[in-house]
ChimeraX commands (.cxc) that place a marker at each C-alpha (Angstrom):
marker #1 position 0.00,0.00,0.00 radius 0.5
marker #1 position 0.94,3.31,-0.71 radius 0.5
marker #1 position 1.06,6.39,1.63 radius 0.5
marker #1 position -0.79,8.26,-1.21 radius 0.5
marker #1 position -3.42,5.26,-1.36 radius 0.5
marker #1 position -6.91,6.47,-0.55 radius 0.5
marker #1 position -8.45,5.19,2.71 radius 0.5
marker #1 position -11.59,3.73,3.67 radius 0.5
marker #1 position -14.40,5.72,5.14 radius 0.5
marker #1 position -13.78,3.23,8.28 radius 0.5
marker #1 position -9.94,3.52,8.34 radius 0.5
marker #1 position -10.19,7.18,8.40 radius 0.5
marker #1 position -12.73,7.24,10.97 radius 0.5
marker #1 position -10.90,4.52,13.26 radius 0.5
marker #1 position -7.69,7.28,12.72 radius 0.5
marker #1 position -9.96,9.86,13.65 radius 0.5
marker #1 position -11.73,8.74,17.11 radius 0.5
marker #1 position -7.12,8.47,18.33 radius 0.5
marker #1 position -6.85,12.19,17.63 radius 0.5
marker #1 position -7.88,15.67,17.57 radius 0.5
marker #1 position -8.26,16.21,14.30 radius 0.5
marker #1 position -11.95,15.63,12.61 radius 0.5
marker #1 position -13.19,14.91,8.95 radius 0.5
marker #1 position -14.22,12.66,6.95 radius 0.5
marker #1 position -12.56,10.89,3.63 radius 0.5
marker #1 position -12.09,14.07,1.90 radius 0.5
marker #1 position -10.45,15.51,4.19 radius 0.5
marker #1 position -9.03,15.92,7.81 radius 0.5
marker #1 position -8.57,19.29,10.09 radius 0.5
marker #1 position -7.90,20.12,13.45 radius 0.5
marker #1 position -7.40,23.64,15.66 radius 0.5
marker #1 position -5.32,24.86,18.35 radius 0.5
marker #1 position -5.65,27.45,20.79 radius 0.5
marker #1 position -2.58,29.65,20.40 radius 0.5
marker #1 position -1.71,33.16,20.38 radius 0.5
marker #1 position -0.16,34.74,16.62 radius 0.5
marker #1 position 3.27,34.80,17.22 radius 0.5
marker #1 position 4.16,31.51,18.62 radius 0.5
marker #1 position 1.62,30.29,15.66 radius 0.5
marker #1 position 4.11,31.61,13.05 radius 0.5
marker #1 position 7.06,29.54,14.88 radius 0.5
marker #1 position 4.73,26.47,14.59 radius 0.5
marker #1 position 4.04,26.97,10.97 radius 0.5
marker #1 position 7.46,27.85,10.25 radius 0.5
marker #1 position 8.42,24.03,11.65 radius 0.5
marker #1 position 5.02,23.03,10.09 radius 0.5
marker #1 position 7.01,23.96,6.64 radius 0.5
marker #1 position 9.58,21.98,7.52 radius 0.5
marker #1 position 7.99,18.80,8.18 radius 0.5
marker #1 position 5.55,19.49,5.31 radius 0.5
marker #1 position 8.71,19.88,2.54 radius 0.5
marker #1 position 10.60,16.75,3.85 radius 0.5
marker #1 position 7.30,14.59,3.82 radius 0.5
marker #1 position 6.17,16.59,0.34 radius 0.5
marker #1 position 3.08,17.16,1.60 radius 0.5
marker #1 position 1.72,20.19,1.92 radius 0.5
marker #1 position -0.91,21.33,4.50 radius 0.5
marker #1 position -3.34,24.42,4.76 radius 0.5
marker #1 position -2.88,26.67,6.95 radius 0.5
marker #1 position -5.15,29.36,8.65 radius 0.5
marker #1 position -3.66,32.01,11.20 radius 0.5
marker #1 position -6.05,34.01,13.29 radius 0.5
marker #1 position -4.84,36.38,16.16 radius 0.5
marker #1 position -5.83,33.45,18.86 radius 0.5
marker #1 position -5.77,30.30,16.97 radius 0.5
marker #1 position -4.10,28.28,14.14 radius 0.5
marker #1 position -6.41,26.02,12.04 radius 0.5
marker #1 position -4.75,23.14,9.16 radius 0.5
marker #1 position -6.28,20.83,7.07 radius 0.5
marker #1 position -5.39,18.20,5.02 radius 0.5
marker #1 position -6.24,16.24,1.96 radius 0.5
marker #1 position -4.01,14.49,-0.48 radius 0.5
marker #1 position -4.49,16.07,-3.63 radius 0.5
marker #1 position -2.43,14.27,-5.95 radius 0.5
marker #1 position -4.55,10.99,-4.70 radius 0.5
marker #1 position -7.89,12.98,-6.15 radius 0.5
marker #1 position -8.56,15.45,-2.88 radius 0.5
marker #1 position -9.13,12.00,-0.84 radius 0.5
marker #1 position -7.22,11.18,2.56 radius 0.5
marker #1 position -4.45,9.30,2.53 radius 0.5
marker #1 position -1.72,7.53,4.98 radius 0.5
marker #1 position 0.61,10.76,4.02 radius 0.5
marker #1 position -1.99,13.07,5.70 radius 0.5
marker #1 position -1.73,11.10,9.13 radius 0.5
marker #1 position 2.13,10.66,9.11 radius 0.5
marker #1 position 2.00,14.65,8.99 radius 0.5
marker #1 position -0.80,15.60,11.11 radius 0.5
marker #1 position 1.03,13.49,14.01 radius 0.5
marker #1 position 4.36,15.44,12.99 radius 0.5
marker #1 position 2.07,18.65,13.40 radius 0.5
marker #1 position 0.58,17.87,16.76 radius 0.5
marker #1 position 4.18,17.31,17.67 radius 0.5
marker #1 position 5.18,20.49,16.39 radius 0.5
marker #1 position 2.31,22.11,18.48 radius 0.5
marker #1 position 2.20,20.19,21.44 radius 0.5
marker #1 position 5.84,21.15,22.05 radius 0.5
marker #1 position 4.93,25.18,21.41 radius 0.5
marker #1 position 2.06,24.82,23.55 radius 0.5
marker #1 position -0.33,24.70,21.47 radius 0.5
marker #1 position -4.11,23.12,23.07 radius 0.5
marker #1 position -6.42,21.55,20.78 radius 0.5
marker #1 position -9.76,23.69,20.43 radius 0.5
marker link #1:1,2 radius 0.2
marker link #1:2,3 radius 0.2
marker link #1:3,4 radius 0.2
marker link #1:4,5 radius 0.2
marker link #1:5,6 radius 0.2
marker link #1:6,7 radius 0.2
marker link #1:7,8 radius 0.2
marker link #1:8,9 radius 0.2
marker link #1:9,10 radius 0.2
marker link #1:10,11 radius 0.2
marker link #1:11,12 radius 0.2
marker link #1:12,13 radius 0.2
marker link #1:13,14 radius 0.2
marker link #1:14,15 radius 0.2
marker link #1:15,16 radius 0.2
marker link #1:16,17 radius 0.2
marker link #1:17,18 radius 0.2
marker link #1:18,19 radius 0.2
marker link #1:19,20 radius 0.2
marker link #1:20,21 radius 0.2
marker link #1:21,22 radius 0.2
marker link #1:22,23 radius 0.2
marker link #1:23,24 radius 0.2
marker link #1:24,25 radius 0.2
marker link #1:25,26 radius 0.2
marker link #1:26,27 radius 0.2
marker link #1:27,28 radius 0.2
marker link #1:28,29 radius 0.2
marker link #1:29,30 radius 0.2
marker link #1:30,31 radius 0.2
marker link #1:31,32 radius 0.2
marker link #1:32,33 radius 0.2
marker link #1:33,34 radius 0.2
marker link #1:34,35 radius 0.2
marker link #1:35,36 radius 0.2
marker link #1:36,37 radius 0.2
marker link #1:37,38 radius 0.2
marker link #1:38,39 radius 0.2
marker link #1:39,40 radius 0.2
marker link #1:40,41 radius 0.2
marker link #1:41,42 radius 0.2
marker link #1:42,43 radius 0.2
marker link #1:43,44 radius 0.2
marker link #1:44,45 radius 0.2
marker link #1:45,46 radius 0.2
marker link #1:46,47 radius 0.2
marker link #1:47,48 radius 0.2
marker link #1:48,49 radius 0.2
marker link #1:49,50 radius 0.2
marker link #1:50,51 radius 0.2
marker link #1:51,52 radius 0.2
marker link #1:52,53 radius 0.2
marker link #1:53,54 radius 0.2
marker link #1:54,55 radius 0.2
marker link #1:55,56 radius 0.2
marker link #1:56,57 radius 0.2
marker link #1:57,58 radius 0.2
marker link #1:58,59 radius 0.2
marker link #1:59,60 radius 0.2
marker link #1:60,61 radius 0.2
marker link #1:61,62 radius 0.2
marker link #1:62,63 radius 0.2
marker link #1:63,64 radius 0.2
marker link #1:64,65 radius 0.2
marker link #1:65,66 radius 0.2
marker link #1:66,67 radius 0.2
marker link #1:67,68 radius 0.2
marker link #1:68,69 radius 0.2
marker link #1:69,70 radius 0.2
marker link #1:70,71 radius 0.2
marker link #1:71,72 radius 0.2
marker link #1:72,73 radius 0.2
marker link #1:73,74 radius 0.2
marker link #1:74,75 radius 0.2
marker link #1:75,76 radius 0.2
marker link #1:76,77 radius 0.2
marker link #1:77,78 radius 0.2
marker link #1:78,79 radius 0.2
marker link #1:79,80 radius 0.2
marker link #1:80,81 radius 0.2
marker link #1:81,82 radius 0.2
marker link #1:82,83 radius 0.2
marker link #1:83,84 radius 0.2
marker link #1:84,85 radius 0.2
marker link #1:85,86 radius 0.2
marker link #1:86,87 radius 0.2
marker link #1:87,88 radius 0.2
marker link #1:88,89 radius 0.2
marker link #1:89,90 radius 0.2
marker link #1:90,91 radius 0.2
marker link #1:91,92 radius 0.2
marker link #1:92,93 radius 0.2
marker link #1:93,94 radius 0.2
marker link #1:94,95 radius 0.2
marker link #1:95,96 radius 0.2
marker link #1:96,97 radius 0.2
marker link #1:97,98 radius 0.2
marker link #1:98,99 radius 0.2
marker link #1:99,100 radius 0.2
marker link #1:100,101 radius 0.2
marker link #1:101,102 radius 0.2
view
């Protein structure tokens, strides 16, 4: 299987009910509670992760919180293993900045 293979509507779900994030198989999101400045250093490591993995998140900065989703677009806008492997790499990322999940 590959990380860009679609999952199933139950997979996702199962993924889903583990984390913070929400969504469904077109896509997954999630939200922290985080003032704008120490979101910027979180999306600036976001990048980072988001380059190496070629995967590329977006990304929505508000004055008090920081919202991504994800979808794999070159899959057909469907989620995919690649959207988990970054969305942990992301809670990392915020979880270390003290980010908390809204």
């Amino acid at each position: 299987m590959s990380l860009r293979d679609p999952l199933s509507a139950e997979e996702v779900a199962r993924r889903l009910e583990s984390s913070g994030w929400s969504g469904a198989t077109e896509q997954i999101s999630t939200t922290y509670r985080i003032d704008y400045d120490t979101a910027m250093r979180i999306v600036a490591e976001i990048a980072l992760a988001a380059v190496e993995l070629e995967h590329r998140p977006d990304i929505d900065i508000r004055w008090d919180c920081l919202r991504i989703s994800m979808t794999t677009h070159t899959a057909g806008d469907v989620v995919t293993e690649l959207d988990f492997l970054l969305a942990a790499r992301i809670d990392e990322i915020a979880e270390k900045h003290g980010a908390v999940a809204a």
